[in-house]
C-alpha positions in Angstrom: -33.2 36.8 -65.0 -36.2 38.4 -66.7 -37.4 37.0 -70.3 -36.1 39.2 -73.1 -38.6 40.2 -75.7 -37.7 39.0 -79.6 -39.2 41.5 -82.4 -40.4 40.6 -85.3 -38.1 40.4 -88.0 -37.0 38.8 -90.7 -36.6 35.0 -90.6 -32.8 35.0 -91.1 -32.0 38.2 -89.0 -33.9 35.8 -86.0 -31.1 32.7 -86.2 -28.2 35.5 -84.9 -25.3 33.8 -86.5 -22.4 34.2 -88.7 -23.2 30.9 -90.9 -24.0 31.8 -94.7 -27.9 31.2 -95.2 -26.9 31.3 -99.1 -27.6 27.3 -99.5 -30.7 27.5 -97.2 -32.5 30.4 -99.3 -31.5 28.8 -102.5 -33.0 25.4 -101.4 -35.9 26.5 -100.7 -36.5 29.2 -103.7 -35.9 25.8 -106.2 -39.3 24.4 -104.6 -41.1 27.5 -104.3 -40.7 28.5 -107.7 -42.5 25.5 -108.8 -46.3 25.1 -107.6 -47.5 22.9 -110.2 -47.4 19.6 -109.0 -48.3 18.0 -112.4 -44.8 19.1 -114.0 -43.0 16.2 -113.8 -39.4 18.1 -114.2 -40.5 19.7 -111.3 -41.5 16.2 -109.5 -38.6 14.9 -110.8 -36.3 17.6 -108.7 -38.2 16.8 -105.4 -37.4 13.0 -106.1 -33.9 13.7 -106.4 -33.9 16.1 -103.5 -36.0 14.4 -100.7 -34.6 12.6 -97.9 -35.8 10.5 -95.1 -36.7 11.9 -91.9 -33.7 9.6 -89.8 -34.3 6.9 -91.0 -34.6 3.1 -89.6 -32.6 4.6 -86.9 -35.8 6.5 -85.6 -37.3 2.5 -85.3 -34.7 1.5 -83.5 -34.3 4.5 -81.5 -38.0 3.7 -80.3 -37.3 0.4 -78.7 -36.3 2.6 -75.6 -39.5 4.0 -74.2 -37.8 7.0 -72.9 -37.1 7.8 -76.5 -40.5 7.1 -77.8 -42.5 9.1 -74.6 -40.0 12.2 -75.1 -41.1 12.0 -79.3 -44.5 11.5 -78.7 -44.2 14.7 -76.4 -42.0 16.9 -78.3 -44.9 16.2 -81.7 -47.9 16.8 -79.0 -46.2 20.4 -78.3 -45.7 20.8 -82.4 -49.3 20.0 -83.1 -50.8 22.0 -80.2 -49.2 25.2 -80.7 -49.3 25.0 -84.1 -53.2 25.6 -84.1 -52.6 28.0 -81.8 -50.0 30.0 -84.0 -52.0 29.4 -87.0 -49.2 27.8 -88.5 -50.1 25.5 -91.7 -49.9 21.2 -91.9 -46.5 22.0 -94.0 -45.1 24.0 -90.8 -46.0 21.2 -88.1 -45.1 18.2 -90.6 -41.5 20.1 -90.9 -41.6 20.7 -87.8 -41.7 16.8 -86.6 -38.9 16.2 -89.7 -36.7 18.3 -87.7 -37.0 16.8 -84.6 -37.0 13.0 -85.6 -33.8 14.1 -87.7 -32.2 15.6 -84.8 -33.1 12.6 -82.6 -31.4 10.1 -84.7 -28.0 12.0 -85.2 -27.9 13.3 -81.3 -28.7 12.0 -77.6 -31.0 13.9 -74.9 -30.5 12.1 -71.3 -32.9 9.9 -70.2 -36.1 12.1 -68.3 -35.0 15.9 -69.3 -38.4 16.8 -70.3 -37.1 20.2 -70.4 -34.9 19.1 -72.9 -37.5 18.2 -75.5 -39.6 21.2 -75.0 -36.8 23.7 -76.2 -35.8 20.9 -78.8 -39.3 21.0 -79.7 -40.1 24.6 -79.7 -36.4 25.6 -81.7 -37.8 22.9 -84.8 -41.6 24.8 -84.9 -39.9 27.9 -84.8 -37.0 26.9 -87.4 -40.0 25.2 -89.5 -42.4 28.5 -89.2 -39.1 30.6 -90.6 -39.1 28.8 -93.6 -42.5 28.1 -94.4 -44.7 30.9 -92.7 -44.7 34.8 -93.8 -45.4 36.0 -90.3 -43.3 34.8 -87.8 -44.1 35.3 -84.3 -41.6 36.3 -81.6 -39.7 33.6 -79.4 -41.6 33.8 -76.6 -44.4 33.1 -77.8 -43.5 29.3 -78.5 -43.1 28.8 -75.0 -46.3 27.4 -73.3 -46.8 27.3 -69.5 -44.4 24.8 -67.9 -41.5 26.1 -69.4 -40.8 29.8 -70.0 -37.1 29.8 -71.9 -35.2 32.9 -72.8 -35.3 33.9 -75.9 -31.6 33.4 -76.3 -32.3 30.5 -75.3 -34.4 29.0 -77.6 -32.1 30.6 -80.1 -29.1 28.7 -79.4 -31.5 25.5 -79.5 -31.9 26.8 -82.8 -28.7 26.8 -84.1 -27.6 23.4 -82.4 -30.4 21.8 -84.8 -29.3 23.8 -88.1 -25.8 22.6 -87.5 -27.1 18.9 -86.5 -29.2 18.7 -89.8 -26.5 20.4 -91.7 -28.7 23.8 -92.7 -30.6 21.0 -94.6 -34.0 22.8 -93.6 -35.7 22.7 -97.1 -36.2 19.4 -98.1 -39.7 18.0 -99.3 -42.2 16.7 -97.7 -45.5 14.5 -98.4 -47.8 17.9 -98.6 -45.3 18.9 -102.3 -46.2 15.8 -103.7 -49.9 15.4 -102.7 -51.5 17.3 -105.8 -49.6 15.0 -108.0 -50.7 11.9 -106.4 -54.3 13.2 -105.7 -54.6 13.5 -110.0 -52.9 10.5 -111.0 -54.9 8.3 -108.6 -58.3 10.8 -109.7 -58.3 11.0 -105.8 -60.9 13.8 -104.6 -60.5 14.2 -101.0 -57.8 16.1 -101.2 -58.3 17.8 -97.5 -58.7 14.2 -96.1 -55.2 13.2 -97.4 -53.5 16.3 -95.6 -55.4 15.4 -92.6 -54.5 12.1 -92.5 -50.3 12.8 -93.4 -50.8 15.0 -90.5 -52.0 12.3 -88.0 -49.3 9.9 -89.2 -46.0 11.6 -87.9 -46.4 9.9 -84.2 -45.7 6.6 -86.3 -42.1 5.8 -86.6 -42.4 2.6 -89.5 -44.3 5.4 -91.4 -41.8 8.2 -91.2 -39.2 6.1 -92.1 -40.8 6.7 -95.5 -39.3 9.2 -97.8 -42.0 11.9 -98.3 -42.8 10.7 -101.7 -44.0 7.5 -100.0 -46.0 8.5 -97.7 -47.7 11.0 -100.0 -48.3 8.0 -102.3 -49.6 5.6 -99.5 -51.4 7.7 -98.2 -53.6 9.1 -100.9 -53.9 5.1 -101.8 -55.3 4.8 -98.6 -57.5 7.7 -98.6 -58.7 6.4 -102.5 -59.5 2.5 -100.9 -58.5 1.3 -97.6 -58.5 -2.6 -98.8 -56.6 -2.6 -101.3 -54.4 -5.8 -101.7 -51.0 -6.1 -102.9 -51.8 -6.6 -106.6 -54.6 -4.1 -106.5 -51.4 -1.5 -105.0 -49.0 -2.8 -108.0 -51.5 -2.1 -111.1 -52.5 1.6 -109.8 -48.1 2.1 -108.7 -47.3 1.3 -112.2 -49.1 3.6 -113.7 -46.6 6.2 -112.2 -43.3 4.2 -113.2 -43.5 5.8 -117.0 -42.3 9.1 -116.0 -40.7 8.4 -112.8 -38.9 5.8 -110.6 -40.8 4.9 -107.8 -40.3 2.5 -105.1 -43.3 0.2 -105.5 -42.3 -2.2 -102.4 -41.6 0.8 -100.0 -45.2 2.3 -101.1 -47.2 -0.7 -100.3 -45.1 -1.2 -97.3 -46.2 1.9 -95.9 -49.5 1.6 -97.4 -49.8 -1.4 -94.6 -48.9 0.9 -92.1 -51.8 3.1 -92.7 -53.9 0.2 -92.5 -52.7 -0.9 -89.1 -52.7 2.8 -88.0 -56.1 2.7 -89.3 -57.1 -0.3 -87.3 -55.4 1.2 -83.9 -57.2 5.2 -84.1 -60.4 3.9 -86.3 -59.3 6.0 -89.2 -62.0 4.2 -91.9 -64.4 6.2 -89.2 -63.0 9.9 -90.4 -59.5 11.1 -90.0 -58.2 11.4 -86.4 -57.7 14.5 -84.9 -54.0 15.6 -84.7 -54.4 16.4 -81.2 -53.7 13.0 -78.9 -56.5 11.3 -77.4 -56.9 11.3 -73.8 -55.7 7.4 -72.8 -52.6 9.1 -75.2 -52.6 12.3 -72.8 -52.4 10.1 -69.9 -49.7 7.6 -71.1 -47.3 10.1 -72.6 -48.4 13.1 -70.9 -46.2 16.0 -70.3 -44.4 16.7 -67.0 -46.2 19.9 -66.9 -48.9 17.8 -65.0 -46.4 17.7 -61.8 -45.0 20.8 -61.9 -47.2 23.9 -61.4 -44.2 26.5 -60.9 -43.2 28.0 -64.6 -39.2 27.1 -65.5 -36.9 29.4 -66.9 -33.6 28.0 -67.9 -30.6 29.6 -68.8 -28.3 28.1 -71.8 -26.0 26.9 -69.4 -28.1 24.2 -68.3 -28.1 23.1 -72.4 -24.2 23.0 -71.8 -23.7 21.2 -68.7 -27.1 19.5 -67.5 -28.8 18.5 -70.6 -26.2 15.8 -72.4 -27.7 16.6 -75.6 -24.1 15.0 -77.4 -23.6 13.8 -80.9 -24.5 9.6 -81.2 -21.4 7.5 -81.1 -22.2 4.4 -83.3 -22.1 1.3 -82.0 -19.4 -1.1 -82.4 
C-alpha cells in the first residue's frame, strides 16, 4: 500500500471527524486572548484551568521498566523532530502532556515499539495543531524506522482526543513563566524555558501541575540552594493574590535539585536531546531494524492492545 500524501490545511479540517471542535477552539481562544502574564485575573483563569499531566499514576506507571523505556522513547522522538519541524518548547512540552496523559488512562503491550512511535507522532502532531500556524503534512512526522499512513496516524489522533476527552488546551509551565520570572525579579528568562524543557523525562516532576513547575523551576534557575525556609519567604510573597501550593512547589523544587545533581545542570542547562549512555540504555528499536515499516490501522486494532486501564481491585 503506497503512503498517501496529506495537504496542508487547516488544523481542524486535518483531525477528519464528526466530533464538535466548539469546546476545543474555545479553550484555547480564553488563553490566547490573554498574553500578559502579570494580569492576575488572567493568572487566576490558568489556576482554575490547569491540570496535571496523569498524575501519581505516571510514578507508578514507571515502576515497570517497559513503561518507563517506551516514555523515555516516545519524548526522545517529540524533542528530536521537533527541532527539526521548527516547532516551539510550548509544542514539544504539549506534546509530552499528551502522551504521559494518554499513558496513564490506557495500556500499550509490553515491547510494541511501533506502538509508541505513532502514539508519539499523533501527540506532536495534535500539539503542533493547536499551538503552531504552519502545520506540516502527516508524513512528515514519520522518521526512518517507521513510515505510517497518513490515515494512520490520523486515527492515532483521534484515539488520544477521545482518551484526553478533547481536553488539548490546558496550560502549561511556559503561560505561567513571565509571571514567575517578575515576581522572583528572575532574569534568565531563556534558561528557565530551557530547563522546563529538559525536565519532562522526569516523572516526580511532571506530576506537578504546570503552575509548579513554572514556579520551581524559575526558583531554581534564581538559586539552586535554596533551603526550605529560604523557598517559604520568597512563595509567600505570591499567596496575596493567589493560592498556591507552597509544599508541592518546594517539593518539586527538590526534584530540580536532584535532577540537577544527576545531568550537572548548575554547569548550564542540558540539552533536550538525550545523552549518549541515554541513547544506549533507552535507545530506539530503529537500531535493529534497517527495513522501513509501514503499518496499516489494522494492526492498532488487533495487534497493538492499546485498551482502556482497568483499575485495580
Amino acid at each position: 500500500m503506497e503512503s498517501t500524501s496529506q495537504s496542508m490545511s487547516s488544523p481542524s479540517s486535518l483531525l477528519l471527524c464528526q466530533e464538535d471542535l466548539g469546546s476545543l477552539d474555545c479553550e484555547d481562544e480564553e488563553i490566547a486572548v490573554h498574553d500578559n502574564d502579570d494580569d492576575d485575573a488572567y493568572i487566576q483563569t490558568l489556576l482554575d484551568r490547569e491540570i496535571t499531566n496523569g498524575g501519581p499514576q505516571i510514578q507508578h506507571l514507571l515502576q515497570n521498566s517497559w513503561i518507563e523505556r517506551a516514555r523515555l522513547e516516545g519524548i526522545d522522538y517529540i524533542l528530536r523532530k521537533r527541532e527539526v519541524l521548527g516547532f516551539g518548547v510550548q509544542t514539544a512540552y504539549a506534546s509530552v502532556t499528551y502522551l504521559d496523559r494518554f499513558l496513564s488512562r490506557r495500556s500499550i503491550e509490553a515491547e510494541q515499539s511501533w506502538a509508541i512511535k505513532l502514539l508519539s507522532m499523533a501527540c506532536l502532531s495534535l500539539a503542533a495543531k493547536m499551538e503552531e500556524i504552519r502545520v506540516p503534512a502527516l508524513s512528515e512526522f514519520c522518521v526512518e524506522d517507521y513510515n505510517f499512513e497518513s490515515s494512520v496516524i490520523q486515527r492515532m489522533e483521534l484515539l488520544v482526543l477521545n482518551s484526553l476527552g478533547w481536553k488539548m488546551g490546558s496550560p502549561t509551565p511556559y503561560n505561567f513563566t513571565t509571571f514567575f520570572a517578575n515576581k522572583f525579579s528572575a532574569n534568565s528568562f531563556s534558561t528557565i524555558m530551557k530547563l522546563i524543557l529538559s525536565s519532562v523525562r522526569d516523572a516526580k516532576i511532571m506530576c506537578h501541575g504546570p503552575s509548579v513547575i513554572a514556579a520551581a523551576a524559575t526558583l531554581f534557575v534564581l538559586d539552586q540552594g535554596l533551603t526550605k525556609d529560604a523557598l517559604q519567604l520568597k512563595i509567600d510573597c505570591l499567596t496575596t493574590s493567589h493560592s498556591f501550593n507552597i509544599e508541592s512547589i518546594i517539593s518539586c523544587y527538590n526534584s530540580f535539585q536532584e535532577m540537577d545533581e544527576s545531568l550537572n545542570l548548575s554547569k548550564g542547562i542540558a540539552s533536550p536531546g538525550l545523552s549518549p549512555t541515554q541513547l544506549q540504555t533507552y535507545g530506539s528499536s530503529s537500531a535493529n531494524s534497517a527495513k522501513r515499516r509501514r503499518l496499516d490501522f489494522s494492526q492498532i486494532d488487533e495487534s497493538s492492545n492499546v485498551d482502556d486501564k482497568k483499575p485495580k481491585p
